[in-house]
C-alpha positions as CSV (number, residue, x, y, z in Angstrom):
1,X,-30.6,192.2,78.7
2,X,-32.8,195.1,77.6
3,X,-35.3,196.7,80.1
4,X,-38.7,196.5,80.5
5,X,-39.0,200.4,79.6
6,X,-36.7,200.2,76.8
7,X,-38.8,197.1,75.7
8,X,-42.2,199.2,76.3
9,X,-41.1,202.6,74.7
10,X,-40.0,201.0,71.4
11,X,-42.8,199.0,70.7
12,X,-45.2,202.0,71.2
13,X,-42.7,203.6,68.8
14,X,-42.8,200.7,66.4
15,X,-46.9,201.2,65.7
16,X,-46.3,204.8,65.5
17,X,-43.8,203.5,62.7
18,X,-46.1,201.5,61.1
19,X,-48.6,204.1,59.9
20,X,-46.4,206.9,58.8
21,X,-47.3,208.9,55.4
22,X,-45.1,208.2,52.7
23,X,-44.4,211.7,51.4
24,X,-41.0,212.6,50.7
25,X,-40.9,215.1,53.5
26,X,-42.6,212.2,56.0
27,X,-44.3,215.2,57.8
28,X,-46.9,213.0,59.4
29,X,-44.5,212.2,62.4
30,X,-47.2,209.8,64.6
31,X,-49.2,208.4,61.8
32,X,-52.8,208.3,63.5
33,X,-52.2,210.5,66.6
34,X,-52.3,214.0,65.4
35,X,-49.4,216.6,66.9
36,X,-52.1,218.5,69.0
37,X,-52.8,215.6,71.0
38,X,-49.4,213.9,71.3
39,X,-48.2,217.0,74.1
40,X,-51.1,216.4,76.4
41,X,-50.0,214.6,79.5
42,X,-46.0,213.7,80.2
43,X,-46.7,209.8,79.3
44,X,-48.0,211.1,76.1
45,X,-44.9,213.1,75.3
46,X,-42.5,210.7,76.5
47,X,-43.8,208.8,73.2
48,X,-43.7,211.7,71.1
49,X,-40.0,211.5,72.2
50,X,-39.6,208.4,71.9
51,X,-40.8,208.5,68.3
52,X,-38.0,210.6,67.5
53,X,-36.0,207.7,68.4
54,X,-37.8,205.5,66.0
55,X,-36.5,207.3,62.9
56,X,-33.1,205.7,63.8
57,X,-34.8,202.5,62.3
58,X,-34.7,203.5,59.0
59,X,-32.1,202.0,57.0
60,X,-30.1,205.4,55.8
61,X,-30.9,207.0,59.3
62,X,-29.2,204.0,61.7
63,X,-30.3,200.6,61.4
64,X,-29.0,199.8,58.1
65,X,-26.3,202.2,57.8
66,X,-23.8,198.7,57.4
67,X,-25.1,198.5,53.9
68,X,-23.4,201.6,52.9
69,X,-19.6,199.6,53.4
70,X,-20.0,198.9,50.0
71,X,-19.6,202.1,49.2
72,X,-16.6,202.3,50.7
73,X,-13.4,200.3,50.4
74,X,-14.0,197.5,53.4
75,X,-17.4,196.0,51.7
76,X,-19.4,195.0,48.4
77,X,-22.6,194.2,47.4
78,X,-22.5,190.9,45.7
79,X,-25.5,191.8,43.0
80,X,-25.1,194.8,41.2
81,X,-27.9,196.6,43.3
82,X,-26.0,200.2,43.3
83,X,-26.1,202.4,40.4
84,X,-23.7,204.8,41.5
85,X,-20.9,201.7,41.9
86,X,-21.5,201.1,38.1
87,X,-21.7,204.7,36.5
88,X,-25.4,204.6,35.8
89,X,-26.4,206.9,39.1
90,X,-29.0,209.9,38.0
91,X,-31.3,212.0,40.6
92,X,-34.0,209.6,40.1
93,X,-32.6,207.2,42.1
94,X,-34.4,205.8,45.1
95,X,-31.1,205.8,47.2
96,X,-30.8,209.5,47.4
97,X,-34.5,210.3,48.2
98,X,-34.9,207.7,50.6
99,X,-31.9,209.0,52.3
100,X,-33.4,212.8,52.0
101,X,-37.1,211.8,53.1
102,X,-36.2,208.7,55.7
103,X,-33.6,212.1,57.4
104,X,-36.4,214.6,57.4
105,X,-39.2,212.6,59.1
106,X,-36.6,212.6,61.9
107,X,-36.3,216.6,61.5
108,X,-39.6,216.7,61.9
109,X,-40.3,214.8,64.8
110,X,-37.6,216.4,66.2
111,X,-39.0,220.5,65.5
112,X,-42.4,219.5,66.7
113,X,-41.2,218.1,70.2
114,X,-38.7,221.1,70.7
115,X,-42.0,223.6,69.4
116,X,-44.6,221.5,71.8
117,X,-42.7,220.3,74.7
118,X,-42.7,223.6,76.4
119,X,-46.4,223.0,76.8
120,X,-46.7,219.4,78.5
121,X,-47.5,219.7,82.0
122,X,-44.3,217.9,83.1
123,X,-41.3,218.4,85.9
124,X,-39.1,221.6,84.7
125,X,-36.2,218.9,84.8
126,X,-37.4,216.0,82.3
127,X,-39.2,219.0,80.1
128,X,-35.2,220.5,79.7
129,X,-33.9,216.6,79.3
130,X,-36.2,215.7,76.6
131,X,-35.5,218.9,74.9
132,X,-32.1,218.4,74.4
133,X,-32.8,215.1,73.5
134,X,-34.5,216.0,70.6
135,X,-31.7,218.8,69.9
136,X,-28.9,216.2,69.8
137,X,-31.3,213.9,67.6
138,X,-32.1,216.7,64.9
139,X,-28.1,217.7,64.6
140,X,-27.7,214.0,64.2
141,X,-30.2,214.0,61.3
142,X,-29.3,217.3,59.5
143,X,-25.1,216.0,60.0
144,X,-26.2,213.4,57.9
145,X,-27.6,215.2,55.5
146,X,-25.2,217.8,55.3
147,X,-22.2,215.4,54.9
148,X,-24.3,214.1,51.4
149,X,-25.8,217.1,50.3
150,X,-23.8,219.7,51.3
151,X,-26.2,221.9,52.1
152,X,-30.2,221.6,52.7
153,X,-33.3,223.3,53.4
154,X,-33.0,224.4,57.0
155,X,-36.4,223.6,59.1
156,X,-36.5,224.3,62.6
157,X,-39.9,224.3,63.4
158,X,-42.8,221.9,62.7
159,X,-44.0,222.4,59.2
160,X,-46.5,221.2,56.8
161,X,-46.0,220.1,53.1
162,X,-46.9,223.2,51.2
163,X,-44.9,224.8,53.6
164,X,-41.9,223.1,52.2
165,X,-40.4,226.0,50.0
166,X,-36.8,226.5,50.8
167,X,-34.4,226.0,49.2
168,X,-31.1,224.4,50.0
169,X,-28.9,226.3,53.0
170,X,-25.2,226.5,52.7
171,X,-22.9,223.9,53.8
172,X,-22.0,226.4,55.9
173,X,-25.1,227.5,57.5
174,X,-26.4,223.9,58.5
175,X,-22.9,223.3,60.4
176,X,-23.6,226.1,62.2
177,X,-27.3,225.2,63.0
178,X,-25.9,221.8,64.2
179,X,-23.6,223.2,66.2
180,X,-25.8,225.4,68.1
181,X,-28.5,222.5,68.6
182,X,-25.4,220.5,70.2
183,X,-24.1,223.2,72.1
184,X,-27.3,224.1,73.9
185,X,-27.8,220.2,75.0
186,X,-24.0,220.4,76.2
187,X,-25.2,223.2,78.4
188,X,-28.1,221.8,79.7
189,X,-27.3,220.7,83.3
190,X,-30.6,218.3,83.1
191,X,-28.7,215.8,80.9
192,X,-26.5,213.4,82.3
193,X,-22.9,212.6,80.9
194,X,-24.1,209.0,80.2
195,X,-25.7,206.3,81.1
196,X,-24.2,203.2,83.1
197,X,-25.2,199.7,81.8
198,X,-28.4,198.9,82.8
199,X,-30.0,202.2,83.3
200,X,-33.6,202.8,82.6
201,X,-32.7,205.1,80.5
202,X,-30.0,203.1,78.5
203,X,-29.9,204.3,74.8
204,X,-31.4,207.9,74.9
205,X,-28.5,210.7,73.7
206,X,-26.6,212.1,76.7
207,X,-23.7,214.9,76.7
208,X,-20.9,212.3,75.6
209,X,-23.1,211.8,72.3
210,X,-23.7,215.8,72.1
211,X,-20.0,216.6,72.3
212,X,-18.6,213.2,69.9
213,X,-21.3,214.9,67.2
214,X,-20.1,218.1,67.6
215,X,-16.1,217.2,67.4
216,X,-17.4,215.2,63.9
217,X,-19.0,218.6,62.7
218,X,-15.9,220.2,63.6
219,X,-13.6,218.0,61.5
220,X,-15.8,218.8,58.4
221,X,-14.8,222.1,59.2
222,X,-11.2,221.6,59.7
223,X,-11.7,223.6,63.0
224,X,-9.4,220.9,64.5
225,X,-8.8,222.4,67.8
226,X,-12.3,222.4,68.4
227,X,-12.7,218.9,67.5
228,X,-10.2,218.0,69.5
229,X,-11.6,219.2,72.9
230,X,-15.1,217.7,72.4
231,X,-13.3,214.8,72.0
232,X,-11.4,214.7,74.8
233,X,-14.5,215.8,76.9
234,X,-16.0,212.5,75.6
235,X,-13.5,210.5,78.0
236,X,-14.5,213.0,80.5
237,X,-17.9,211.9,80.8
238,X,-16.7,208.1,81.4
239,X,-16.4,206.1,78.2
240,X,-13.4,204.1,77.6
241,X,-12.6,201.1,75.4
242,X,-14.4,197.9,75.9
243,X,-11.9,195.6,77.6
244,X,-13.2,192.2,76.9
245,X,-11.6,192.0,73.0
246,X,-12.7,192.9,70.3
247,X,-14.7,190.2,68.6
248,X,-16.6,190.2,72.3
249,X,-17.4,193.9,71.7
250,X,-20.3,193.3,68.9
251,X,-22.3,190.5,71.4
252,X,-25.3,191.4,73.0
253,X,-24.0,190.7,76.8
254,X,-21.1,193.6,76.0
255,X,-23.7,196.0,74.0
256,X,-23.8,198.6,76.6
257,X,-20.0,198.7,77.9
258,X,-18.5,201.8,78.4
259,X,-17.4,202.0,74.7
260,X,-20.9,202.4,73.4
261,X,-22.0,206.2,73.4
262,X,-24.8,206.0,70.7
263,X,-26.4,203.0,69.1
264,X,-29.6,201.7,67.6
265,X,-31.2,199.8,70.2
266,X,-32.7,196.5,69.4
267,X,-34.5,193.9,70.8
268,X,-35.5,190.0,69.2
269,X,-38.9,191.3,68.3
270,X,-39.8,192.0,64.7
271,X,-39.6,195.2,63.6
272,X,-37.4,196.0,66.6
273,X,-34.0,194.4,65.7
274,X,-31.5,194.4,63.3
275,X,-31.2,192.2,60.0
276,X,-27.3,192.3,59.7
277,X,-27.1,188.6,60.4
278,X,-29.4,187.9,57.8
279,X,-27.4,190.2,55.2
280,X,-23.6,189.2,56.1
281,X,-24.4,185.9,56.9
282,X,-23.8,182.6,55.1
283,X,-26.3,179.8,54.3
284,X,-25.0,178.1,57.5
285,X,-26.1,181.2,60.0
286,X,-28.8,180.7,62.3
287,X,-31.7,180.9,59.7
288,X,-29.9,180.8,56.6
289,X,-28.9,184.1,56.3
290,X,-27.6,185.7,53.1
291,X,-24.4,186.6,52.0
292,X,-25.8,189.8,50.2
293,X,-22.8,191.6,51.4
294,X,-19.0,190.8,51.1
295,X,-16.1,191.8,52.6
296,X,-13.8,193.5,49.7
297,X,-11.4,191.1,48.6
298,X,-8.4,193.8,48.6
299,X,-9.8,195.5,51.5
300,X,-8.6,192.1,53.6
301,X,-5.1,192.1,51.7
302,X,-4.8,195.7,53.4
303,X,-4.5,194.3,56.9
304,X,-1.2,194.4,58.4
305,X,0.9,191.8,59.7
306,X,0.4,191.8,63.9
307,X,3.7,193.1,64.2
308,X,2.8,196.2,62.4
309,X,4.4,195.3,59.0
310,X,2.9,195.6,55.7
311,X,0.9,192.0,54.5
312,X,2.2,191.0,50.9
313,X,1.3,187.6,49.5
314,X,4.7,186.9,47.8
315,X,6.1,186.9,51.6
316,X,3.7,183.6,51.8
317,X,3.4,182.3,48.4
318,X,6.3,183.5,46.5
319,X,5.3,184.5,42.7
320,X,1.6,185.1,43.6
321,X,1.2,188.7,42.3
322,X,3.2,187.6,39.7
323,X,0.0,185.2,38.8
324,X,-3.2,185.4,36.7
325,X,-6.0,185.8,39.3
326,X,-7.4,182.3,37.6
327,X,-3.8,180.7,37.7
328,X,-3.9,181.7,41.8
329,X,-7.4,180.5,42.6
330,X,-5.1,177.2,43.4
331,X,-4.0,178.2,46.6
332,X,-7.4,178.4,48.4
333,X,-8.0,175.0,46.9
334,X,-8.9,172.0,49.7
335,X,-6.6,168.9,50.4
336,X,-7.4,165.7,48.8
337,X,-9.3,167.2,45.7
338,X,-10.9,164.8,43.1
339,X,-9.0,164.4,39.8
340,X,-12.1,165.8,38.3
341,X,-11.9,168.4,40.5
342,X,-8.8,169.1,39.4
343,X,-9.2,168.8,36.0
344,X,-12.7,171.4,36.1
345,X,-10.1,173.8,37.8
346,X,-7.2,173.8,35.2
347,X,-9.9,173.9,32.7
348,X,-10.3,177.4,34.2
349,X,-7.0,178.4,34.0
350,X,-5.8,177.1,37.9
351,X,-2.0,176.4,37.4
352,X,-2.6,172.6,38.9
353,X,1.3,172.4,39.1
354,X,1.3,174.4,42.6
355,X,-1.0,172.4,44.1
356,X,-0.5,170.4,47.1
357,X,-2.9,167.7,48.0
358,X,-1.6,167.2,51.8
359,X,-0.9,171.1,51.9
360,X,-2.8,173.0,50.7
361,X,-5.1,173.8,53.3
362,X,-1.7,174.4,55.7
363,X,-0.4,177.0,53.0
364,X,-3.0,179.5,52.5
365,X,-3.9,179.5,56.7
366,X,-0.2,180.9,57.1
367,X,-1.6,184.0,54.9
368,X,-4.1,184.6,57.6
369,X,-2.2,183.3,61.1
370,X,0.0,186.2,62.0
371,X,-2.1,189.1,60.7
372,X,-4.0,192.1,63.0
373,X,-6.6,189.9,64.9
374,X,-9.5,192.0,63.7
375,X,-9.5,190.0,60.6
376,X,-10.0,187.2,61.5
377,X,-12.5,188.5,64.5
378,X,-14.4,190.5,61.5
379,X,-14.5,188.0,58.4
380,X,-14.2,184.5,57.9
381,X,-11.4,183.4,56.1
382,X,-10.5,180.4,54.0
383,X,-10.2,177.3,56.3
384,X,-11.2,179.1,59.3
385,X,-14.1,177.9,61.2
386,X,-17.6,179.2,62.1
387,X,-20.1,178.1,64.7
388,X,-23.3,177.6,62.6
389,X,-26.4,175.8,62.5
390,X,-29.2,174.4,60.6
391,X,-32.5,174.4,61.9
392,X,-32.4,174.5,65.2
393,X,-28.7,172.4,65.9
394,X,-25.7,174.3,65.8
395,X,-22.8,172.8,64.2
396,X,-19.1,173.7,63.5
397,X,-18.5,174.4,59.5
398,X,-15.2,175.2,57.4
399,X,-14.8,177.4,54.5
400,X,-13.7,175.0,51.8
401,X,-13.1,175.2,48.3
402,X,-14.4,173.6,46.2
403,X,-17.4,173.6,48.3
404,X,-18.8,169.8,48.8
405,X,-20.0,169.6,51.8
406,X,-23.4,169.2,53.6
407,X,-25.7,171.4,56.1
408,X,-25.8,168.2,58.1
409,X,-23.2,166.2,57.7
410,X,-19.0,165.8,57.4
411,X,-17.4,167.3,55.9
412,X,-19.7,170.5,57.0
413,X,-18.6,173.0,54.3
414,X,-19.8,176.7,55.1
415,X,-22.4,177.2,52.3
416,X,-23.2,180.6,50.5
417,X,-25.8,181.7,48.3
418,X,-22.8,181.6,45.6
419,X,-21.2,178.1,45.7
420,X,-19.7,178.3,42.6
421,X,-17.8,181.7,44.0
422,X,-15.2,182.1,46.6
423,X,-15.8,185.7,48.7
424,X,-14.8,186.6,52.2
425,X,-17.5,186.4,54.2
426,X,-18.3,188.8,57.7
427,X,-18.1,186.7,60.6
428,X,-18.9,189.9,63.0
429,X,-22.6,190.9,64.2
430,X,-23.4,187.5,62.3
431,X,-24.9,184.9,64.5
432,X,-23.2,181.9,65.9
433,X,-24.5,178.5,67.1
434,X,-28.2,178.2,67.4
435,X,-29.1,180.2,70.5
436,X,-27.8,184.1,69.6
437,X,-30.8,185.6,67.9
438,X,-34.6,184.5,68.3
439,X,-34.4,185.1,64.0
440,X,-32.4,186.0,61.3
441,X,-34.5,189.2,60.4
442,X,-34.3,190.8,64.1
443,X,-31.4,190.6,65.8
444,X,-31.1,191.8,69.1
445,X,-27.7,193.3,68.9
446,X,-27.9,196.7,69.4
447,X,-26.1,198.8,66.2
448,X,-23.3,201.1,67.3
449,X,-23.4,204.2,65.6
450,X,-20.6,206.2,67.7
451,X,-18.6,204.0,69.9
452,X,-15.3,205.5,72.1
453,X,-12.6,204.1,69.2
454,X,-14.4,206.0,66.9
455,X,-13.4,209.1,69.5
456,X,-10.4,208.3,69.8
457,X,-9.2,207.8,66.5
458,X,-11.1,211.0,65.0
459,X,-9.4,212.7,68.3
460,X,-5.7,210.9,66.9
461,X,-6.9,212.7,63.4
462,X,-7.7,216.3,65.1
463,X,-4.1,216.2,66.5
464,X,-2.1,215.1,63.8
465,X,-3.6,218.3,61.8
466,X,-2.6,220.0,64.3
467,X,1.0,218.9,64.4
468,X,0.8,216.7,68.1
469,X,2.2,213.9,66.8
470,X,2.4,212.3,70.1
471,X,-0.5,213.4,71.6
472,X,-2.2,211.4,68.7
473,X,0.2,208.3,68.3
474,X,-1.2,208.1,71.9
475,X,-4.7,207.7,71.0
476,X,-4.4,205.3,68.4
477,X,-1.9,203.1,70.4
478,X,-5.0,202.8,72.7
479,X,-6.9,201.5,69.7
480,X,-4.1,198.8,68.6
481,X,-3.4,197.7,72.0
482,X,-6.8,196.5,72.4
483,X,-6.7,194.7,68.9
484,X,-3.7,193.1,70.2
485,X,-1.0,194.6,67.0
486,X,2.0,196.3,67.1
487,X,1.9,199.6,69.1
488,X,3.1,202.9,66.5
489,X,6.9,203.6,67.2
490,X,7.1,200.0,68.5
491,X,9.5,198.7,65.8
492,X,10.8,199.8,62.5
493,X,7.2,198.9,60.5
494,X,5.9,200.8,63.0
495,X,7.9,204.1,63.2
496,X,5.8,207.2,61.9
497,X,8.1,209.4,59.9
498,X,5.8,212.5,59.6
499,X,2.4,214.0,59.7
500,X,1.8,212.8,55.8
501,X,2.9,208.8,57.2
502,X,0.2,209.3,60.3
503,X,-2.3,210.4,58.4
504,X,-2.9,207.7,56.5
505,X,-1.6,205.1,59.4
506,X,-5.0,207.0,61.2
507,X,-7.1,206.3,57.7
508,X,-5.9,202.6,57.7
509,X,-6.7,202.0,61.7
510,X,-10.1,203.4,61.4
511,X,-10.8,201.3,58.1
512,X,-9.9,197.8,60.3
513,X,-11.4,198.9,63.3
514,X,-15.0,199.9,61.8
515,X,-15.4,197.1,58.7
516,X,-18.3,195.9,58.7
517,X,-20.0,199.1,61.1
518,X,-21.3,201.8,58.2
519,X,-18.5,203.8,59.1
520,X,-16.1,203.7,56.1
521,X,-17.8,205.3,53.4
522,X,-18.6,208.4,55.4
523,X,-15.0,208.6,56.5
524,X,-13.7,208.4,52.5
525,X,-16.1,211.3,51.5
526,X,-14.7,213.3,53.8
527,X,-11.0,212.7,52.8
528,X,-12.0,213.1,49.3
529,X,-10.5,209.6,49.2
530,X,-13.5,207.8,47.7
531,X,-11.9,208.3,44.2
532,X,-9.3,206.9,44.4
533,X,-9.9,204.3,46.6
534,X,-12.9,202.8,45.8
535,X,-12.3,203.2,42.0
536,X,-8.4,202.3,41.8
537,X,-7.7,200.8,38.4
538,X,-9.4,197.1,38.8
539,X,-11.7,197.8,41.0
540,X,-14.5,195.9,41.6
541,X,-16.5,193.0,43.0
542,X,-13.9,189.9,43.1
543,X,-13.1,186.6,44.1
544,X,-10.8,185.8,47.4
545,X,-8.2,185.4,44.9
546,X,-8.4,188.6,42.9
547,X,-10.6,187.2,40.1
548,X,-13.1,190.1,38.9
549,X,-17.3,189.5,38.6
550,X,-17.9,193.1,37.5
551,X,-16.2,196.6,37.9
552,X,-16.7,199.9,39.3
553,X,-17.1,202.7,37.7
554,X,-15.9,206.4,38.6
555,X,-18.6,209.1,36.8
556,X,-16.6,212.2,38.1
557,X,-15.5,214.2,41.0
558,X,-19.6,215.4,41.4
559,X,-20.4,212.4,43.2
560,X,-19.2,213.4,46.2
561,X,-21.8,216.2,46.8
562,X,-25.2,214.3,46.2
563,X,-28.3,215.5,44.3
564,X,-31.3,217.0,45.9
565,X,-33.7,214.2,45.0
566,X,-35.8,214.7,41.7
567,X,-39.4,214.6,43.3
568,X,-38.6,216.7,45.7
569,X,-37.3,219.0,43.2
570,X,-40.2,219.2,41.1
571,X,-42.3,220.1,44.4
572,X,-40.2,222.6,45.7
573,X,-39.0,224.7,42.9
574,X,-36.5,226.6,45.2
575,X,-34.1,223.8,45.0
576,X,-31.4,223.8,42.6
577,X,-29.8,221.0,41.1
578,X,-26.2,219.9,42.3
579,X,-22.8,220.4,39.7
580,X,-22.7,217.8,37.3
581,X,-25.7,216.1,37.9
582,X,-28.4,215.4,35.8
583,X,-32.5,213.7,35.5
């Protein structure tokens, strides 16, 4: 249950929201209230504060950072609404300066509480609070754009828009402005560790975020040492692993357990919660949500068996790989199909001989029964069930195939926006039953942008670079235990032969841990994995049984440093153009 402050504070922030400017550089930070009056009395500046906050509600900022999975290996979009998936990306493209502008009306924000908050007429001890607040919140902003850009113009104080000249800072020097801003909240004795459940309080930045922010910066670096001990000082400070399972984790009654150090906070009010149910979710969500967003089809075939062991579908169906994609779409077929049915499928090039009307179903479950539990807790698979509704009445639906069934009536079919297609569909932060969310556009399920797995397996990477092999096999069996697999050097699929084998075993555990969470992406630029990953040969949107709608495209090594949007470039004339990019 959210508080009455936290319910207050945001939707003060919310009409502050609602009348920003839309420049690029969104300096207008309170819309109507001008800066000069927003540092006049504490109550005054606990919104200007709080407004920072609200910048976490822009999609590319916080609350929509799920969307970006596609970009990554665990998710895809299922229109093709991303140029830079299908090589057609150029600097014009409203992805990359809504990213820039939506990160710097946060920066802003941010510089003009740190320049002003030295004036308001508040106790020594909340003035040094909220300043690091705001300190944490800008190194949050300019990481993000740093990790993109690689490099951007560094503001630290409030500016206005012909004041915005500079041109791009080094990669270099914007880790080190981020690590100072952290640094100084870490030493700021006003600012707690973290907050327990329930707190007043709940949801503003605390040390544990200051120090998981500043390990991340330090992985960018390679400084791995460094990362390591912020890391570790994030257990200090009293997070641990929500113990509850892992499909719990992402409900509303378990969003503020000791696992959650920073996350969007969200209420069932409009313009106040998140829309994820409404984006991963099928027809048969609460609300009819949309299935705009898929899980990838061979990011699921990546999970391992739960006793560690590599998944491969000739182990359950032997010959599949073998197979056409169209000859294997008989597998995920229902029991007791229609001759017509049958005869529309073969058409297509289904080899009919393998199927099994008393069977069927059976079969293909087996591919699904024994794996890491996370899959199933994360995506709906074929013949699994879902707790839906229509209207107001929740009922129980199956993912057929062929789909023939009805909202409202056996045999209750889980309906998509794509009947005609087969895709995984997410089954976590999507609504279930009737009762969950108050609509399918505002979810109150807070949005966990750092949570203590995410610690420990980026703590598990800082110590297998730095050859303690144990040290992080340790962190990451903490991580599988709680999925319920196979612990690392458990049993023979299990044993890690080297730092080369752990490294990727880390890659693969934070991939199945974070699907779904806007995690991934970032994660494969930094590898420089995105490549060849993303765009392996056959890439691309496909059917649960491998069958390709269209495919990805890789323009060159370039995109992994993104372009300095084009309007912003033609106003500021001191930015230069990134390698291999052009208008």
């Amino acid at each position: 249950m959210k508080t009455l402050k936290k319910i207050a504070a945001y939707s003060v922030v919310a009409l502050f929201m609602s009348s920003c400017q839309p420049d690029l550089l969104d300096l207008s930070p309170y819309g109507s209230v001008a800066s000069g009056n927003m540092w006049t009395s504490e109550n005054m500046a606990e919104k200007g504060v709080n407004a920072i906050y609200s910048t976490l509600f822009k999609d590319y900022v916080g609350i929509g950072l799920y969307k970006l999975d596609c970009f990554g290996v665990s998710a895809d979009c299922r229109d093709q609404d991303y140029n830079i998936l299908v090589g057609k990306a150029n600097t014009s493209d409203g992805m990359f300066s809504n990213y820039w502008s939506q990160h710097y009306a946060g920066i802003q924000r941010a510089n003009d509480a740190i320049a002003h908050l030295p004036e308001v007429n508040m106790s020594d001890a909340k003035k040094a609070r909220f300043m690091a607040e705001a300190k944490i919140l800008r190194a949050y902003f300019y990481y993000k754009l740093n990790i993109m850009y690689k490099g951007v113009p560094l503001y630290l104080e409030p500016i206005e828009l012909e004041e915005c000249v500079q041109g791009q800072a080094s990669e270099a020097e914007v880790w080190a402005a981020i690590i100072q801003d952290l640094t100084d909240a870490i030493g700021e004795s006003n600012l707690p560790d973290m907050y327990e459940s329930g707190n007043a309080d709940y949801g503003h930045v605390t040390k544990s975020v200051a120090y998981a922010l500043r390990g991340k910066a330090y992985l960018y670096q390679k400084e791995w040492a460094k990362a390591a001990s912020d890391f570790e000082a994030v257990g200090k400070c009293g997070h641990k692993l929500f113990e509850g399972g892992y499909k719990q984790l992402f409900k509303e009654a378990n969003e503020q357990s000791p696992e959650m150090i920073f996350s969007v906070q969200c209420i069932g009010l409009s313009g106040l919660g998140n829309d994820i149910s409404f984006r991963y979710g099928g027809r048969n969500a609460f609300g009819q949500g949309w299935n705009t967003f898929l899980s990838s089809t061979d990011f699921v075939d990546t999970y391992e068996n739960a006793d560690g062991s590599k998944f491969n579908w000739d182990d359950v169906l032997p010959g599949y790989s073998a197979m056409s994609p169209e000859a294997r779409a008989v597998f995920f077929f229902r029991d007791h199909m229609t001759q017509a049915e049958q005869d529309t499928w073969a058409a297509k090039g289904a080899d009919m001989s393998k199927y099994l009307p008393d069977g069927n179903e059976a079969r293909i479950k087996k591919a699904y029964e024994t794996r890491d539990p996370r899959l199933t807790a994360s995506i709906i698979t074929p013949y699994s069930t879902y707790e839906g509704a229509a209207s107001s009445t929740a009922y129980t639906y199956t993912l057929r195939w062929p789909y023939r069934g009805s909202d409202v009536a056996e045999p209750f079919d889980l309906r998509t926006d794509t009947n005609n297609k087969l895709y995984y569909l997410f089954r976590k932060f999507v609504a279930e039953g009737a009762s969950e969310i108050p609509n399918r556009s505002y979810s109150p399920i807070d949005f966990p942008l750092i949570r203590y797995a995410d610690v420990l397996l980026n703590q598990a990477e800082a110590y297998n670079e730095m050859g303690e092999t144990e040290k992080a096999i340790q962190c990451v069996n903490l991580v599988r235990e709680r999925a319920g697999i196979a612990l690392l050097n458990s049993n023979a699929a299990t044993t890690v032969s080297g730092q080369s084998d752990l490294r990727e075993r880390i890659r693969n555990e934070r991939r199945w841990e974070f699907n779904g969470e806007g995690v991934n992406f970032f994660d494969e630029m930094r590898w420089k994995t995105w490549h060849e990953n993303k765009f392996a040969t056959g890439a691309g949107l496909k059917q649960i049984w491998g069958e390709k709608e269209y495919s990805y495209v890789w323009d060159g090594d370039f995109l992994y440093t993104w372009p300095a949007p084009k309007e912003e470039r033609d106003r500021n004339t001191n930015l230069t153009l990134a390698p291999g990019w052009d208008d």
